[in-house]
N, C-alpha and C positions, 0 to 999 in steps of 0.2 A: 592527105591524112597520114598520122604514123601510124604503121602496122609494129608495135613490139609486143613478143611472147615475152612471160617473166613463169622463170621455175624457182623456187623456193626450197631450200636443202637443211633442214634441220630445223629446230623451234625456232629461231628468231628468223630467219630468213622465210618459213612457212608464215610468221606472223605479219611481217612485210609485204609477202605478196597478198593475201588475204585482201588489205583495201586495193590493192589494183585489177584486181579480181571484176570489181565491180564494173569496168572500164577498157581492161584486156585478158587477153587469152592466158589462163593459166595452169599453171600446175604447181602440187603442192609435195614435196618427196619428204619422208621422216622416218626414222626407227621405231618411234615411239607410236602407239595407235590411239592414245590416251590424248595427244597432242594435234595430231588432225583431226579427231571427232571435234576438235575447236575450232575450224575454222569455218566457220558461216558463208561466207560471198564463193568458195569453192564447194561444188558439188562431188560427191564421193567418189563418181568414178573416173574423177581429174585430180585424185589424191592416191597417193603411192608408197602404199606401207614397206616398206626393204625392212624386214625385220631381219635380225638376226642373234639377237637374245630375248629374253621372255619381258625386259622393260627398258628397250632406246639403247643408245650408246654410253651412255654415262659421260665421260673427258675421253673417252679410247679413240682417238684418233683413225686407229685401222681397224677398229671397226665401220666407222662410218664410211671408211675406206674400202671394205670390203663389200660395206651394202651396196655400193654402185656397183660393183664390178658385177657381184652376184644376180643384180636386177637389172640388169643391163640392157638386154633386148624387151623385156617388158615398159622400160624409160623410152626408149627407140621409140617403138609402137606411137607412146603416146605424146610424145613432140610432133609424128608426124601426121599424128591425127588431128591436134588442135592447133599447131603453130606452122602449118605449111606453108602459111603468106607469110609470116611475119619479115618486115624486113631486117630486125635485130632482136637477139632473143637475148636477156637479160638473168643471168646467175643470178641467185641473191640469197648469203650466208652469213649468219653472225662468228666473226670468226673466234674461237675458244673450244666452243663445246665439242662434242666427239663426233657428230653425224656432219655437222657442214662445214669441217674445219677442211680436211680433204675429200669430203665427198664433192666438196664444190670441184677441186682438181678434176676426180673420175669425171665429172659431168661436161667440163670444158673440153675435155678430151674426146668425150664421145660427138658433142658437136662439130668439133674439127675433123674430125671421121665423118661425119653425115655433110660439110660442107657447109655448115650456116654461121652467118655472121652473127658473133654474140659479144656482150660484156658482162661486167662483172659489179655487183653492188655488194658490199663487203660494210660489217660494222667490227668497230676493234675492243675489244674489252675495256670498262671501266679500272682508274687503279685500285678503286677494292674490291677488284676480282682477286680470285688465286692465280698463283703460281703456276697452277697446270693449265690454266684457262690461256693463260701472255703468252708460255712456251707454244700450245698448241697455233695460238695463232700466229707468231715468227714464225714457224714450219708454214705454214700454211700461206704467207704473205709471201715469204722468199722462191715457192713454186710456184705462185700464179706471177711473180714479178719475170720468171724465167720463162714462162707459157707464152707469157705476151707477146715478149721479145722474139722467139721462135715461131710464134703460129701467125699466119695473114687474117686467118679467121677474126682476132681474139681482138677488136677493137678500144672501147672504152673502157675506163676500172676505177669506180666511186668507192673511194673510201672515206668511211662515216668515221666521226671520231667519237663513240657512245659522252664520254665524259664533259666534250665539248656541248652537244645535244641535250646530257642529262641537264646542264645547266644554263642553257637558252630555253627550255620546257620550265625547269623549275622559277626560273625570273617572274613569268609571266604570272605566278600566283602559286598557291600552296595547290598541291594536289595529290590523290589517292597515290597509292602503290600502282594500285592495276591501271588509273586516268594516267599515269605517268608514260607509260608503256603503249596506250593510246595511243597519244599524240606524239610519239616518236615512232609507232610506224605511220600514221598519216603524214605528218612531217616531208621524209621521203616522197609519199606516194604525190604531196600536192604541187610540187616541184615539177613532177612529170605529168601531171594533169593540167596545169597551168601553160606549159609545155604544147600541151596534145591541142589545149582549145586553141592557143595561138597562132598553130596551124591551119586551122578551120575559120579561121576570122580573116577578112580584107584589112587590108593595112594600105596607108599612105605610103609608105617606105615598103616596096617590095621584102617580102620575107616568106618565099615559099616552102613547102617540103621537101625539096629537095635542098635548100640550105641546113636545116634541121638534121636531114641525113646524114649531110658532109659530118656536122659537127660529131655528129653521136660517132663516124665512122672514124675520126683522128684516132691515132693508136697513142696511150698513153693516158693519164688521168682527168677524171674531168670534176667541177665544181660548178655548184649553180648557186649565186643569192638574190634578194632579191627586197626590197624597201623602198617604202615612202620619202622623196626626199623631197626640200622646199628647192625650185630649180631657181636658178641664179644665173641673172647674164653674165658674171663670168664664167665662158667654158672652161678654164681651169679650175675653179674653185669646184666646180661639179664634177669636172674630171677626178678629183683626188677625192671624192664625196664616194664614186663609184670603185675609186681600186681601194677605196677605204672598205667597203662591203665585201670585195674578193676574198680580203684578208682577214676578216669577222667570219667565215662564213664556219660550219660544223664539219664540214670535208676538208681532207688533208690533198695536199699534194707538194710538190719541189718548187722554185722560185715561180712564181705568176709571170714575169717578163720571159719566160721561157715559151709560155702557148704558144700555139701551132693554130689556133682558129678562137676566133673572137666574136658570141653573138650579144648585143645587145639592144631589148625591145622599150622601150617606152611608149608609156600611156598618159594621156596630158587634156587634161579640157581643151576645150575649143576655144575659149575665151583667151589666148595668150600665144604670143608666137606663131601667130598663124600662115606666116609666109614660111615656117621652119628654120631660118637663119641661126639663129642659137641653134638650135637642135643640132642643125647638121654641122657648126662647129663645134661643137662636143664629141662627136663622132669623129670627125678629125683629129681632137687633144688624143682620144682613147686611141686612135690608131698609131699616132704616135709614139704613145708609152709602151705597147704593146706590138708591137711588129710582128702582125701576126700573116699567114697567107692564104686563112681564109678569115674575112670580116664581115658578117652577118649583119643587116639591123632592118629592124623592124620598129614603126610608128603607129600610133593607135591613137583612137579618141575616145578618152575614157568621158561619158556624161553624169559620172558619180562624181567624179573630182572633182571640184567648186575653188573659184575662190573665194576666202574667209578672212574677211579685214588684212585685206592686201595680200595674205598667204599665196604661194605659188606652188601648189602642193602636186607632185607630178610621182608613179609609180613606174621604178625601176626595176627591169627585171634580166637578169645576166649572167650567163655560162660563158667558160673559157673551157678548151679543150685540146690535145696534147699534149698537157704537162709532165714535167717530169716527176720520176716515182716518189714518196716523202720519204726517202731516207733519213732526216733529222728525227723524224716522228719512231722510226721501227729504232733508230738508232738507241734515242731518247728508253724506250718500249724495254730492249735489248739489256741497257743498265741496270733498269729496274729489275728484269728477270736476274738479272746477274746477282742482285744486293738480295733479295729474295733468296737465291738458290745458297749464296754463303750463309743467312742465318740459320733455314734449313739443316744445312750439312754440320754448323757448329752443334746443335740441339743433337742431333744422330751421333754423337761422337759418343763410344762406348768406353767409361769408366769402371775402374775398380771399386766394387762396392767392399770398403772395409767393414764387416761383420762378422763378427762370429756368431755362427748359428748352431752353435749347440748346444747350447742354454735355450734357445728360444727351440729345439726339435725336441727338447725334454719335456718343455713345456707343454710342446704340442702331445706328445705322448702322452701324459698325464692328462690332459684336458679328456683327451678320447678316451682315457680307458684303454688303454691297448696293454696287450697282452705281453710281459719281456722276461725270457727264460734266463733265471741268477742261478749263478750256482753259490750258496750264501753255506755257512758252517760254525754254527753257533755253540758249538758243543762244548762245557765246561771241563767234564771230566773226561779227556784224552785217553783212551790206552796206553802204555808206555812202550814204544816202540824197543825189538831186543836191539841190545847192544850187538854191534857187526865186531867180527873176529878176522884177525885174516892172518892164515898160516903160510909160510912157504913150505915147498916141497922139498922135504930131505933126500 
């Protein structure tokens, strides 16, 4: 079975952990106290207020930065109260906002000082976020890309694309504000539940937990997708059907031919292929394309899936792991900050206001009533000043 802890570092990554809550060990860390009194499937005193102004972070980066630091041994305490099995303990921060943008840093940091194997689940801002939202998270992307590289601890690193997501959610039908936000934290969480039972299930095709392990423990990016496909005796045709899903999927990462470990599990009635022969050369196409050095797979018999006037309908489920970091994506991310931050600075450009305002402070004077000392001289009949004389001295 998988042992993962998940800690949750600010609103959306507390909202994240929330439904795995119901399933693993967690923990909930936030500035705001307004923001864990909402999480339900976490009990209070596995939630960890790091306050340090009178309402959350706001975009302040160092503050969320400082809340770790500040709660530091109180965070200690309670990782190793509830996650002392875990075999991987899993970050999870939406990155933009002020509390999980670097609080995820502090917290990476503290586990690599306690010695436990962790990664990183990471969502990136929408583009109609602001300006301060994209910057925080480039700061925030370019220290855990340098963490990784440096620490043995720091193994896997999911990064969610929210805009990708927001619009694989919205396809599926119209939905609320709040349903929307739903099913994008369940989303993630049913990936690694899907994951957790696969574990616990016999399989024709060996696929134990300690394959699982491997994969989570490749150091660099990982992606999971996962779909109904119609299977097809040609392996190739189903070959390009599955790196066709790699590249659909909501997570970013660098070239897919890049992986370092390859698992892939199928689920198939019984009615079809029963000696496996197709199966296992599909597995050979994918190994292939993918030269990967470690290849996972897993076989199942699914007794849901039917055939339906001839259909061959079989459930594919698949993570690749190793990947390189998506520098196109922060690249991409990077420009837009950049086009942003020019309009910005055009609008703050400070001009000469040609006015004259002293017609409009007379007016204002008069309007008020206000009091102005004249010295005014209206007098008709003048005295007549004497005539001046001037003598010289004899």
């Amino acid at each position: 079975m998988l042992n993962f802890g998940f800690i949750g570092i600010g609103q959306g990554g507390c909202n994240i952990v929330n439904a795995f809550a119901k399933d693993f060990p967690c923990l909930a860390i936030n500035t705001a106290e307004t923001d864990l009194a909402e999480l339900d499937n976490i009990p209070p005193h596995l939630r960890v207020l790091t306050k340090v102004t009178e309402g959350g972070a706001g975009k302040n980066i160092r503050l969320g930065e400082l809340a770790i630091i500040r709660y530091r041994d109180q965070i200690r305490e309670k990782i190793q109260l509830t996650m002392e099995r875990a075999d991987l303990i899993w970050v999870v921060a939406g990155l933009g906002g002020g509390t999980g943008s670097l609080g995820i840093i502090q917290l990476i940091t503290l586990l690599a000082a306690m010695g436990k194997k962790h990664g990183a689940i990471i969502t990136l801002p929408t583009a109609d976020e602001g300006t301060v939202e994209k910057v925080n998270a480039l700061i925030a992307a370019k220290q855990l890309y340098d963490l990784q590289n440096l620490s043995k601890n720091f193994r896997s690193m999911i990064i969610v694309d929210n805009d990708k997501l927001k619009q694989e959610i919205l396809s599926a039908g119209n939905l609320s504000y709040e349903k929307f936000y739903d099913e994008a934290n369940s989303l993630i969480y049913k990936d690694f539940i899907n994951l957790y039972n696969y574990s616990k299930m016999s399989s024709i095709t060996a696929f134990d937990t300690e394959d699982y392990k491997g994969m989570f423990y490749e150091k660099g990016c990982l992606i999971f997708s996962e779909a109904n496909i119609e299977f097809s005796e040609n392996e190739t045709a189903l070959a390009s059907a599955v790196t066709e899903m790699w590249r659909n999927t909501v997570f970013e990462c660098g070239d897919i031919d890049r992986a370092t470990a390859v698992a892939l599990i199928i689920e198939r009635p019984k009615s079809f292929d029963k000696d496996g022969q197709q199966i296992n050369r599909l597995f050979e196409e994918i190994k292939k394309r993918v030269s990967s050095g470690r290849f996972c797979r897993g076989v199942y018999h699914k007794d849901g899936l039917k055939d339906l006037l001839g259909a061959k309908p079989i459930k594919v489920f698949t993570l690749l792991a190793g990947l390189p970091f998506p520098e196109q994506k922060f690249s991409e991310l990077k420009a837009q900050v950049d086009r942003e931050m020019t309009d910005i600075k055009a609008k703050r450009q400070l001009q000469e206001l040609a006015v004259d305002l002293d017609p409009l402070l007379d007016f204002v004077n008069e309007s008020n009533h206000d009091y102005i000392v004249e010295d005014l001289d209206f007098s008709i009949f003048k005295p007549k000043e004497p005539a001046l004389s001037w003598s010289f001295p004899r």
